[in-house]
Gaussian input, Z-matrix of N, CA and C with variables (Angstrom, degrees):
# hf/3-21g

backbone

0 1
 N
 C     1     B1
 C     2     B2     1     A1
 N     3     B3     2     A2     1     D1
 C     4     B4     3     A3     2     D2
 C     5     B5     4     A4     3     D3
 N     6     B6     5     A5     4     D4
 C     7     B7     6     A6     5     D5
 C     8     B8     7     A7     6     D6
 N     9     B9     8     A8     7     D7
 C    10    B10     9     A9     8     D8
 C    11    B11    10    A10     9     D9
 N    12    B12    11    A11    10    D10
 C    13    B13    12    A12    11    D11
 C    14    B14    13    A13    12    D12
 N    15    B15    14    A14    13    D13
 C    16    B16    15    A15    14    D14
 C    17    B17    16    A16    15    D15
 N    18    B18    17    A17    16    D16
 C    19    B19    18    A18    17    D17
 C    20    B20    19    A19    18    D18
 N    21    B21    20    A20    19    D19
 C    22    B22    21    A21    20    D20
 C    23    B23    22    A22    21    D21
 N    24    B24    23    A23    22    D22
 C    25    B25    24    A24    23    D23
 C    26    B26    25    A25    24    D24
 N    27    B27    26    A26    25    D25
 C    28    B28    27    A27    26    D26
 C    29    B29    28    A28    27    D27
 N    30    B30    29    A29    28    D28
 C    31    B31    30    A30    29    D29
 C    32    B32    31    A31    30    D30
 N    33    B33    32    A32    31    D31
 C    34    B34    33    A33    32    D32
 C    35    B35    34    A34    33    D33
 N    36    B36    35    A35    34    D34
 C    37    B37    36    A36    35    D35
 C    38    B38    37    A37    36    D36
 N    39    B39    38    A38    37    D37
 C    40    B40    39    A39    38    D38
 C    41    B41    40    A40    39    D39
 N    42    B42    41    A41    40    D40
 C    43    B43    42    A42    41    D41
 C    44    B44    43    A43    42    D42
 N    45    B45    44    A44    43    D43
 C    46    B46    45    A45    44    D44
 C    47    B47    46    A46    45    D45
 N    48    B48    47    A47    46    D46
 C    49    B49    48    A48    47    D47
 C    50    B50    49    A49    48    D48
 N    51    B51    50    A50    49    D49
 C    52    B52    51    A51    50    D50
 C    53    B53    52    A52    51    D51
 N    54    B54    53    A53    52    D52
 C    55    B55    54    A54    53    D53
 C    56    B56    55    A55    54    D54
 N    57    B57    56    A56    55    D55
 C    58    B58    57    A57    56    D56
 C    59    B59    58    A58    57    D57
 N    60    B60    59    A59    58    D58
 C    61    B61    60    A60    59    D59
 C    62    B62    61    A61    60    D60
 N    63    B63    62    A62    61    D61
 C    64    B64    63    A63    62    D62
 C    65    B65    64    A64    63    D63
 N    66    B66    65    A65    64    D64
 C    67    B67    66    A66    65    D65
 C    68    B68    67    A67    66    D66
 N    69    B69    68    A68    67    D67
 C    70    B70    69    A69    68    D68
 C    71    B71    70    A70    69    D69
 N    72    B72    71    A71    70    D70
 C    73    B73    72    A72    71    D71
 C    74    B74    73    A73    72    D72
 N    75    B75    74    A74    73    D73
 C    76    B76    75    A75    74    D74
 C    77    B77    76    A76    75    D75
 N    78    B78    77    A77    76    D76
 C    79    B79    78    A78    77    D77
 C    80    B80    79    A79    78    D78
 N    81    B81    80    A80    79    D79
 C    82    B82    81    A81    80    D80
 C    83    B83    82    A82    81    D81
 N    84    B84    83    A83    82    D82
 C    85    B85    84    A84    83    D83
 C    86    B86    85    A85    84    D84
 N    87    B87    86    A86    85    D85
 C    88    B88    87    A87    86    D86
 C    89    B89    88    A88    87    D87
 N    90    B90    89    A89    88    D88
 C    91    B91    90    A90    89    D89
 C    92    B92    91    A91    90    D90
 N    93    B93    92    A92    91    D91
 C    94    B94    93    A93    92    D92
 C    95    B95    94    A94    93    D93
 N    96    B96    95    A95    94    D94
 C    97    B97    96    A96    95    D95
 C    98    B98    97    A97    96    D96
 N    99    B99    98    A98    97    D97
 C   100   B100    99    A99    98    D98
 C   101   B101   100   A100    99    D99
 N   102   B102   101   A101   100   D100
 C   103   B103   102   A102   101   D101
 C   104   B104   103   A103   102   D102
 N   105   B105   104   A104   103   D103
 C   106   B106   105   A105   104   D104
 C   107   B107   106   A106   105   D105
 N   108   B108   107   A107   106   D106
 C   109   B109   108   A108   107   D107
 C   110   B110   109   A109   108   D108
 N   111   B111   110   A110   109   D109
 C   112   B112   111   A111   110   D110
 C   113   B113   112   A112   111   D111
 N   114   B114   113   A113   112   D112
 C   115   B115   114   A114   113   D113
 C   116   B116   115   A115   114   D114
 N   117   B117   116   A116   115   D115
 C   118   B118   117   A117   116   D116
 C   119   B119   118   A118   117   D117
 N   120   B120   119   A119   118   D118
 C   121   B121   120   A120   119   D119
 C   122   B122   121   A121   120   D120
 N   123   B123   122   A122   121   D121
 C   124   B124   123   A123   122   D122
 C   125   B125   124   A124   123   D123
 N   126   B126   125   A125   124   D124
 C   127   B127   126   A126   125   D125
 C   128   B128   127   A127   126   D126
 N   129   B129   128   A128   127   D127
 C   130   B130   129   A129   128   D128
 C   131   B131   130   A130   129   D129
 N   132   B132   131   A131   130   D130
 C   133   B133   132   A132   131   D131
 C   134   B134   133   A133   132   D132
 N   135   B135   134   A134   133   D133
 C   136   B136   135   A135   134   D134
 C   137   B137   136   A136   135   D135
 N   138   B138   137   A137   136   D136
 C   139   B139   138   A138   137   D137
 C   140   B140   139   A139   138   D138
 N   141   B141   140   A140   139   D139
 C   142   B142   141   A141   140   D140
 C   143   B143   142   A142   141   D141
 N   144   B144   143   A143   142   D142
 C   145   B145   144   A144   143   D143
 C   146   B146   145   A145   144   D144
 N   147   B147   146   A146   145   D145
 C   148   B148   147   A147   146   D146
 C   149   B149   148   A148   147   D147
 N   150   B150   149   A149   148   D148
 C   151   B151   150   A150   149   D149
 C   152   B152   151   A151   150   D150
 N   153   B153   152   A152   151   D151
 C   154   B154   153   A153   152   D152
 C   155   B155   154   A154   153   D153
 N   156   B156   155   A155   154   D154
 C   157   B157   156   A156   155   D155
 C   158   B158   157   A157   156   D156
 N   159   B159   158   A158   157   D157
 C   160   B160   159   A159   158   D158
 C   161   B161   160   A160   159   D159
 N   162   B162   161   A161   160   D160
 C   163   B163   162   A162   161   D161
 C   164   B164   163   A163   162   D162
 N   165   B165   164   A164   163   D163
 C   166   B166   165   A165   164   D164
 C   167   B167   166   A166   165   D165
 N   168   B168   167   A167   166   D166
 C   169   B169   168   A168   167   D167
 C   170   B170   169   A169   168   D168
 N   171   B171   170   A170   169   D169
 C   172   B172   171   A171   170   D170
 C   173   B173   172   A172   171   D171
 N   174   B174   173   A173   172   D172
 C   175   B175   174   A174   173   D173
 C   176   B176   175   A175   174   D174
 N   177   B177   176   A176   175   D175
 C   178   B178   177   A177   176   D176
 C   179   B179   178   A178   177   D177
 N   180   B180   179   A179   178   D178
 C   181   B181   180   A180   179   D179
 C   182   B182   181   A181   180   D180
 N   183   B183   182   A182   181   D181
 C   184   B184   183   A183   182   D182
 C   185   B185   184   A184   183   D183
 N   186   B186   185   A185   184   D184
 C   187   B187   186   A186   185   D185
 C   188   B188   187   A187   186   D186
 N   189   B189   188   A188   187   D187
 C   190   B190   189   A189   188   D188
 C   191   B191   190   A190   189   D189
 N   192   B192   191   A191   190   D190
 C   193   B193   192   A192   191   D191
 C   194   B194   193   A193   192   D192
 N   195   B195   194   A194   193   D193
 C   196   B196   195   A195   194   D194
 C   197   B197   196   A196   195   D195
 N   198   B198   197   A197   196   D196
 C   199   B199   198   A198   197   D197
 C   200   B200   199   A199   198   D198
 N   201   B201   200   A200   199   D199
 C   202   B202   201   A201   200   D200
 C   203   B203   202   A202   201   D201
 N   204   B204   203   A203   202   D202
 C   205   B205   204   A204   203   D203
 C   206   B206   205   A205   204   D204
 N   207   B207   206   A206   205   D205
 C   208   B208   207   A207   206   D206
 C   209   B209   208   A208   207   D207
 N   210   B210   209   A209   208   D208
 C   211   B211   210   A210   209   D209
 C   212   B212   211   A211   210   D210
 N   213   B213   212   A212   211   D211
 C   214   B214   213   A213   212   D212
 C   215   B215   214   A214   213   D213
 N   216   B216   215   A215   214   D214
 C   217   B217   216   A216   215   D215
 C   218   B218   217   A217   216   D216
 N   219   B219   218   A218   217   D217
 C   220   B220   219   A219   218   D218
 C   221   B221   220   A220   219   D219
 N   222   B222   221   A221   220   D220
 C   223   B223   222   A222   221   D221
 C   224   B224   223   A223   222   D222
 N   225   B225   224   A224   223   D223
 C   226   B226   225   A225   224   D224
 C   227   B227   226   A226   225   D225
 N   228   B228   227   A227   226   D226
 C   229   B229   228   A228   227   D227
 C   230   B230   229   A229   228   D228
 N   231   B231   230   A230   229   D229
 C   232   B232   231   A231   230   D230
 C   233   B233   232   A232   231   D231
 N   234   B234   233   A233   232   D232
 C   235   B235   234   A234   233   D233
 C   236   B236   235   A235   234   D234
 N   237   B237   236   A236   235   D235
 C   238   B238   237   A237   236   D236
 C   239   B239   238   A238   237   D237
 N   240   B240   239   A239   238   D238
 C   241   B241   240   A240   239   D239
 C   242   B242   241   A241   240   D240
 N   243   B243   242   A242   241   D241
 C   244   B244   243   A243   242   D242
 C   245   B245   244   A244   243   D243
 N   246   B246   245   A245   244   D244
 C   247   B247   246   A246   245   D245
 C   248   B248   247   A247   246   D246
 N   249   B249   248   A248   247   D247
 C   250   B250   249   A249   248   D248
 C   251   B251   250   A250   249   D249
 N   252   B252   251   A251   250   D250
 C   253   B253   252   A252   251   D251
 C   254   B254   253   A253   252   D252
 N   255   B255   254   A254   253   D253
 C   256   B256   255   A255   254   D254
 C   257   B257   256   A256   255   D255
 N   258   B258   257   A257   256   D256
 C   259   B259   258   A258   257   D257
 C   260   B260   259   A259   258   D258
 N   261   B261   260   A260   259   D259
 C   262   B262   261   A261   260   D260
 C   263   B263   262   A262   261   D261
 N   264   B264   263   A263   262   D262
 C   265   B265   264   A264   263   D263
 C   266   B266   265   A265   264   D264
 N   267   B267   266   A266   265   D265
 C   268   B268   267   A267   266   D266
 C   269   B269   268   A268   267   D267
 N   270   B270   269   A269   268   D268
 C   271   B271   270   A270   269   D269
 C   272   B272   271   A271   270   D270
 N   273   B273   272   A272   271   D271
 C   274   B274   273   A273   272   D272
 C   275   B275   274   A274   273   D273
 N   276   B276   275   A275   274   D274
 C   277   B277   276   A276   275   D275
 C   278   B278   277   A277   276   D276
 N   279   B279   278   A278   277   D277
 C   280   B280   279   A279   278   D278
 C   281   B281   280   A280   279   D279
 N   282   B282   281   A281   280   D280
 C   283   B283   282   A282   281   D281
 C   284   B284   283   A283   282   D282
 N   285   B285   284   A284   283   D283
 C   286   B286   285   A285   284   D284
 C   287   B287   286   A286   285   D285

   B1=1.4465
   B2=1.5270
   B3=1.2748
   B4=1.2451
   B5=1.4394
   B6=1.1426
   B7=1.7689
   B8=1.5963
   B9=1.3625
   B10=1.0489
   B11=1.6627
   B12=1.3751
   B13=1.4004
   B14=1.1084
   B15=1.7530
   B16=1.7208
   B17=1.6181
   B18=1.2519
   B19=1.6493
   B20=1.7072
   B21=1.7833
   B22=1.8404
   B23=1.4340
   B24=1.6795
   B25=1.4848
   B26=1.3639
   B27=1.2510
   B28=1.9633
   B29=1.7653
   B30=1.8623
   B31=1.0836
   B32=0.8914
   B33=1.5517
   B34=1.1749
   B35=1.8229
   B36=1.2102
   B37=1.0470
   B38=1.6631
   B39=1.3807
   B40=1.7216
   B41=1.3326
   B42=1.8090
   B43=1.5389
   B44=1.7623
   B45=1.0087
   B46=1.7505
   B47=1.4220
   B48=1.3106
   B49=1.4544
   B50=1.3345
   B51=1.0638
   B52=1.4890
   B53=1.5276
   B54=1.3096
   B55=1.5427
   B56=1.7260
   B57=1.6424
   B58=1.4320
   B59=1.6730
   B60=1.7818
   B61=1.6070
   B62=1.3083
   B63=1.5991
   B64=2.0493
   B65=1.8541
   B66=1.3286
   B67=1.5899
   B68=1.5134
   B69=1.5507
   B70=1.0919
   B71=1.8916
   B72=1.8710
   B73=1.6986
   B74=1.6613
   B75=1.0612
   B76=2.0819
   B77=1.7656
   B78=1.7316
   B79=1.8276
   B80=1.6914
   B81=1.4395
   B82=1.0625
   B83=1.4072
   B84=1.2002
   B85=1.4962
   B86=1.5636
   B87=1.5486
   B88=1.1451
   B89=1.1205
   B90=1.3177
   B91=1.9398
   B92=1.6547
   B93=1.6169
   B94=1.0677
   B95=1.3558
   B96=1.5505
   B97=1.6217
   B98=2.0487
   B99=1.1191
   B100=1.3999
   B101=1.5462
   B102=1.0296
   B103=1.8500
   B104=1.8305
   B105=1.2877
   B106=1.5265
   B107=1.6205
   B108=1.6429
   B109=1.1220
   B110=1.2944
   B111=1.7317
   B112=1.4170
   B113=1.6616
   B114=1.0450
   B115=1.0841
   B116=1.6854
   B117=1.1481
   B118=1.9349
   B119=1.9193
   B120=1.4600
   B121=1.4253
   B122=1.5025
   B123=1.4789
   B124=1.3448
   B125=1.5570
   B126=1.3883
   B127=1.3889
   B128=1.5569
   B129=0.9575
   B130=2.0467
   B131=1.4286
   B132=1.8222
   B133=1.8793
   B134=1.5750
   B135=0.8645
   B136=1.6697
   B137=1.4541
   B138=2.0053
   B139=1.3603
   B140=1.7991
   B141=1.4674
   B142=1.2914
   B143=1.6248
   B144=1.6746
   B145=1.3525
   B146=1.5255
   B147=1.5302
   B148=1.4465
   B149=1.2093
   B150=1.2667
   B151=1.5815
   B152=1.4793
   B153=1.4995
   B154=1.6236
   B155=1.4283
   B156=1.5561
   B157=1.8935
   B158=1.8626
   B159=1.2396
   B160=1.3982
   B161=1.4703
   B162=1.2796
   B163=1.7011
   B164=1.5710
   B165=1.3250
   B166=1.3867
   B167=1.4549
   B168=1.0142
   B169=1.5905
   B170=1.7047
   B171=0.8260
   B172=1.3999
   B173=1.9959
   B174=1.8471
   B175=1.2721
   B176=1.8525
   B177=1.7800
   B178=1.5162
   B179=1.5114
   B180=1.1366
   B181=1.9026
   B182=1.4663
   B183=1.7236
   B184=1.2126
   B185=1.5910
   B186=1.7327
   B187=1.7491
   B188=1.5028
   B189=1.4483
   B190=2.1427
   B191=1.5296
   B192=1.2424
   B193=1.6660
   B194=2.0243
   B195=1.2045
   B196=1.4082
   B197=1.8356
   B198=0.9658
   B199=1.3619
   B200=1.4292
   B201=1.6199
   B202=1.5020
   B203=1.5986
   B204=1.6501
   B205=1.9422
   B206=1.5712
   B207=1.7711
   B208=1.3901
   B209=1.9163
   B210=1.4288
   B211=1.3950
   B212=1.2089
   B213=0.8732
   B214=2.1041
   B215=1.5330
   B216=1.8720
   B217=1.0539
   B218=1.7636
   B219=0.8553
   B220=1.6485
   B221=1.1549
   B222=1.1052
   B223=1.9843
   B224=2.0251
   B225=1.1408
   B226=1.2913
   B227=2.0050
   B228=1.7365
   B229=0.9561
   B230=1.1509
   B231=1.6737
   B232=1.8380
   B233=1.8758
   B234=2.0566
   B235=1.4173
   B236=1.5827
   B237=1.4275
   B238=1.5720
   B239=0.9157
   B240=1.1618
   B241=1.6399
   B242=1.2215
   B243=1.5260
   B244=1.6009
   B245=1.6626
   B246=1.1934
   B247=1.6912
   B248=1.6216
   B249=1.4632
   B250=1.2276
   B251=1.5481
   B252=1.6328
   B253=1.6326
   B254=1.8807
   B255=1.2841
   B256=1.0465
   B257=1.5322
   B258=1.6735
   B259=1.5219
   B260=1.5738
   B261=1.0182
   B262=1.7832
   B263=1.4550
   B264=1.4139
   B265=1.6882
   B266=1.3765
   B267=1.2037
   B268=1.5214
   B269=0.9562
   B270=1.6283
   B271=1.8066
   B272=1.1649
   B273=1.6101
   B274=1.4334
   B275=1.9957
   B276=1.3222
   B277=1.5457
   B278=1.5928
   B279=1.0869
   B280=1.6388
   B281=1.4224
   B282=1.5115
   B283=1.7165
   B284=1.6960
   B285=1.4577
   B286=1.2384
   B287=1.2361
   A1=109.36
   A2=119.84
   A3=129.27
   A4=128.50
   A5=134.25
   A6=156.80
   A7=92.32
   A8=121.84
   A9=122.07
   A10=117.42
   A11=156.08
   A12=163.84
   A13=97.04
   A14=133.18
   A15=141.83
   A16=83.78
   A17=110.61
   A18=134.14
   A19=114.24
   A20=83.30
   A21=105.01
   A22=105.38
   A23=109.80
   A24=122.90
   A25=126.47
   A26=99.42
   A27=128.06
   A28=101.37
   A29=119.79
   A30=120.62
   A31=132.09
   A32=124.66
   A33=151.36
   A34=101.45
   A35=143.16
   A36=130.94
   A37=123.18
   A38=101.44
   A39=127.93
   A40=109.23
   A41=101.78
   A42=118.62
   A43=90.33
   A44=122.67
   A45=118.74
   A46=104.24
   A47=141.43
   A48=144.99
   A49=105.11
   A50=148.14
   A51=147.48
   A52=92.71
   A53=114.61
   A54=114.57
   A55=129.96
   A56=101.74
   A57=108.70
   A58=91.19
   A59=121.45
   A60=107.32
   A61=98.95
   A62=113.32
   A63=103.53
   A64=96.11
   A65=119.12
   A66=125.00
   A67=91.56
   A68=118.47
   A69=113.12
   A70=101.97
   A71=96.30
   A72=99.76
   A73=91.63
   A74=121.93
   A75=116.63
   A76=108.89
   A77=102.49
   A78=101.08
   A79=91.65
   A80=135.96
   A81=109.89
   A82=141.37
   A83=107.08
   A84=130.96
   A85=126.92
   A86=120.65
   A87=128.82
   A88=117.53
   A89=101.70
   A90=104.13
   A91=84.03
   A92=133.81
   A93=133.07
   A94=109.89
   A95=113.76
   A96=97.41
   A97=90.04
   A98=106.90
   A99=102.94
   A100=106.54
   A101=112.85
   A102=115.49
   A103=100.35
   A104=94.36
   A105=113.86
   A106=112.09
   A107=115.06
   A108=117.92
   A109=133.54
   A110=109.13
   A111=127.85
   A112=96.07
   A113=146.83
   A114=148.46
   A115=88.29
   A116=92.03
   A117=104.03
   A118=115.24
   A119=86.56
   A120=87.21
   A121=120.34
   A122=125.85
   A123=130.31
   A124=100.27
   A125=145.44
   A126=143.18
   A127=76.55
   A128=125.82
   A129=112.10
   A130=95.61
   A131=113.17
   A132=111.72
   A133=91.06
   A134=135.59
   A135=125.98
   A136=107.74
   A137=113.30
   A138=102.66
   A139=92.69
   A140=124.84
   A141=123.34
   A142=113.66
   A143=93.19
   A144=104.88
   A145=120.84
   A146=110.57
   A147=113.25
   A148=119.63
   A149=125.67
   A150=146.88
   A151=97.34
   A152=107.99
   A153=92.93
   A154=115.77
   A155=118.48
   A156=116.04
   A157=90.53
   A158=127.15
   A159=115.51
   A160=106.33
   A161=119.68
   A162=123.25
   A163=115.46
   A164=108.84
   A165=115.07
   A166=95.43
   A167=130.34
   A168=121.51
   A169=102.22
   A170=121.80
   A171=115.54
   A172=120.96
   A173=92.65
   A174=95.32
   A175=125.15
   A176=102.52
   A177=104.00
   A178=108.30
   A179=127.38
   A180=136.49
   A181=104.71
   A182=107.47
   A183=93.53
   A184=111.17
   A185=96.26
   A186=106.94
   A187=128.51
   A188=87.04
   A189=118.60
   A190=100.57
   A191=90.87
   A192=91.81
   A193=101.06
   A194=114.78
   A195=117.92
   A196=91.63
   A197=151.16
   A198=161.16
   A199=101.91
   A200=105.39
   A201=105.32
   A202=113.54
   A203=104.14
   A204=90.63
   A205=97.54
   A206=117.52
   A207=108.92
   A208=113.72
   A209=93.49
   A210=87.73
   A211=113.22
   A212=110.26
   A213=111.98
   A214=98.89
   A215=113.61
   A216=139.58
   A217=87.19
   A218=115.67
   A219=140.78
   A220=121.27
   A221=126.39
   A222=144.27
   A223=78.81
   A224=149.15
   A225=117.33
   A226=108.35
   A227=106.22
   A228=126.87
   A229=116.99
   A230=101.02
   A231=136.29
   A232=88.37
   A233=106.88
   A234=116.35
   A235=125.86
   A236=90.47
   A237=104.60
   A238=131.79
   A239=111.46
   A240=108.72
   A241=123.22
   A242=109.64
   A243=115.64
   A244=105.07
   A245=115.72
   A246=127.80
   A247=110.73
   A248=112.29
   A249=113.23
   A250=116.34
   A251=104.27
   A252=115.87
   A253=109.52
   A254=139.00
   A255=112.67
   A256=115.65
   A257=105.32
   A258=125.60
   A259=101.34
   A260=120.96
   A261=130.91
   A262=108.36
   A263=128.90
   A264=113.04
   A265=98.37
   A266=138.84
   A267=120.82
   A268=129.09
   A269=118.56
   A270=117.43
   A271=106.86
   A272=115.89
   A273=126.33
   A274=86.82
   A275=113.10
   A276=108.07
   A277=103.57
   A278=155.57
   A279=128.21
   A280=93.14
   A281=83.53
   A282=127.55
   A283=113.91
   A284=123.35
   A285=114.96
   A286=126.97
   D1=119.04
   D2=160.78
   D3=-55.08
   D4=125.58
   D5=134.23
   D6=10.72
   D7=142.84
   D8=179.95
   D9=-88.85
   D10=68.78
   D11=-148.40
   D12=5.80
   D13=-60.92
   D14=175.73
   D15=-17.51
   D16=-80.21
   D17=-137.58
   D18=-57.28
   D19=-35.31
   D20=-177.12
   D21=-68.56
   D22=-55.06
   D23=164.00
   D24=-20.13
   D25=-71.18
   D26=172.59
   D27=-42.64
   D28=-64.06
   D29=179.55
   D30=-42.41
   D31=-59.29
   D32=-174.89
   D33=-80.68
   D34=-20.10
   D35=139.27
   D36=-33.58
   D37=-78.48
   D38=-174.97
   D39=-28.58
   D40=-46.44
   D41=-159.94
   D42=-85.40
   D43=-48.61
   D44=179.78
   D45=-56.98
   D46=-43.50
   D47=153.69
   D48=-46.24
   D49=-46.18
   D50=-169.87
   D51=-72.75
   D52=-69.38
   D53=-171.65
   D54=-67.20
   D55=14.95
   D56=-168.44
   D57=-106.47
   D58=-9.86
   D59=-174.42
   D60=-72.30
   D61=-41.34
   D62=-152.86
   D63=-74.53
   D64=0.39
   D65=-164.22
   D66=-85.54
   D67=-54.11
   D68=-143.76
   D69=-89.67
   D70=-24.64
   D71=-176.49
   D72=-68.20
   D73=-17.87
   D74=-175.50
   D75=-67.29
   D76=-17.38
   D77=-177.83
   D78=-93.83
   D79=-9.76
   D80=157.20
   D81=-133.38
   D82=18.63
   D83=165.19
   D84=-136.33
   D85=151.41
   D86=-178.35
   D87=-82.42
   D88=8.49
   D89=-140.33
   D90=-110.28
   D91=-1.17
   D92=156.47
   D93=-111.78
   D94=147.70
   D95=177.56
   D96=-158.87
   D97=85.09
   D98=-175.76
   D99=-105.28
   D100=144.20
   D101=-174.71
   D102=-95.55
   D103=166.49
   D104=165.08
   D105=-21.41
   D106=-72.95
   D107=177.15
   D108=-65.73
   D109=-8.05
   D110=167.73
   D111=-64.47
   D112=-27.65
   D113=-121.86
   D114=-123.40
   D115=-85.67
   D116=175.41
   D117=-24.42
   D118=-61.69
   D119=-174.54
   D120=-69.81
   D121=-26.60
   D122=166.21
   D123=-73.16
   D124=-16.99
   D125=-174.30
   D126=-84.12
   D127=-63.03
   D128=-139.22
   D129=-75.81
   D130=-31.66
   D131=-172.63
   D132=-68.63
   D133=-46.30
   D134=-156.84
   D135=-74.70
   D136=-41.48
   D137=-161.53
   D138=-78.06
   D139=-23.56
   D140=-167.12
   D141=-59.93
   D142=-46.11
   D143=171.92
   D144=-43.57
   D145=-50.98
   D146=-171.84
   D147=-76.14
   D148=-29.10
   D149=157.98
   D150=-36.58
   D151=-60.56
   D152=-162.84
   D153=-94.77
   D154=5.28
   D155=168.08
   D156=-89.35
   D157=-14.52
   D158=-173.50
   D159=-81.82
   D160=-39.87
   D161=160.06
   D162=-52.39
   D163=-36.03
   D164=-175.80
   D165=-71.96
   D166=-48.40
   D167=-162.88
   D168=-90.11
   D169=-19.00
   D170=176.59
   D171=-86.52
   D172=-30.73
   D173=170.86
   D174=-94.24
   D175=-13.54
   D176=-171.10
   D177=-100.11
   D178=127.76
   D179=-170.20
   D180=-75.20
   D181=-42.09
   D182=-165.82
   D183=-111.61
   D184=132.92
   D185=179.25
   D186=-7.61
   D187=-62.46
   D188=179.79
   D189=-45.85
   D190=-62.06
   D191=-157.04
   D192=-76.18
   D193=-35.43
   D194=177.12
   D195=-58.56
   D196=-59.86
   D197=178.11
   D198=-26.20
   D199=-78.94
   D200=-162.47
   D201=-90.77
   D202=-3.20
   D203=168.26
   D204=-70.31
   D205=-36.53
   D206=-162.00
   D207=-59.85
   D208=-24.04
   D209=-174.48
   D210=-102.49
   D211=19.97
   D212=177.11
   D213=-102.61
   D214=-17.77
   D215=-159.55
   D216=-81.51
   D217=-73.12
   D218=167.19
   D219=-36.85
   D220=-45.48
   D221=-171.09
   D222=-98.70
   D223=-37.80
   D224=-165.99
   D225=-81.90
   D226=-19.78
   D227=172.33
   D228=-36.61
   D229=-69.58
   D230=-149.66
   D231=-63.45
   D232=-48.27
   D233=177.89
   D234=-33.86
   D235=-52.55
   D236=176.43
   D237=-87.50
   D238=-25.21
   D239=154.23
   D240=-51.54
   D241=-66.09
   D242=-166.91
   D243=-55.92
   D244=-43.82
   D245=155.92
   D246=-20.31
   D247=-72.74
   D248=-162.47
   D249=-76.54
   D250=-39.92
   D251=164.33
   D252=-64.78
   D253=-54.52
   D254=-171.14
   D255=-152.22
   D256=42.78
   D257=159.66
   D258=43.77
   D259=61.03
   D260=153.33
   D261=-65.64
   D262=-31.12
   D263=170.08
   D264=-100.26
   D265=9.80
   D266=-175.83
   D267=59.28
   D268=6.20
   D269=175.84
   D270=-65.83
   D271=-167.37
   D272=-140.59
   D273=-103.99
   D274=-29.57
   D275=170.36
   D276=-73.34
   D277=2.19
   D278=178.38
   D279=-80.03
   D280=152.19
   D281=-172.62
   D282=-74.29
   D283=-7.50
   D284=166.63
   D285=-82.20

């Protein structure tokens, strides 16, 4: 069962607000420099992310377990990110 459009709306807001800081620090520093696909792939990791703690909270009853799927949800995030931005496991996806 799908997210109710309200909910998708709301998400995909948050995440366009999230993705408008590294846009706007790029009109005044060098010291960010993210491309197009910098963009995409932090849009799909963030909205994917929230998609799936919103299933988590809508499908898990109990607190505990809504708690720590959300944050395994979160810590697998933080993984792939730092992965794709600056290859801490050295796989064939890091970003250097």
């Amino acid at each position: 069962m799908l997210p109710k459009p309200k909910t998708i709306l709301i998400l995909l807001s948050i995440v366009t607000l999230l993705l408008l800081i590294p846009l706007i620090a790029m009109q005044f520093t060098n010291e960010v420099n993210w491309s197009v696909m910098d963009f995409v792939m932090a849009g799909i990791l963030l909205f994917g992310t929230s998609l799936m703690i919103e299933l988590v909270l809508r499908k898990v009853k109990s607190t505990k377990h809504r708690i720590l799927l959300s944050g395994i949800i979160l810590l697998l995030l933080f993984l792939l990110w730092a992965e794709l931005a600056v290859g801490i496991f050295g796989s064939s996806i890091a970003g250097t």
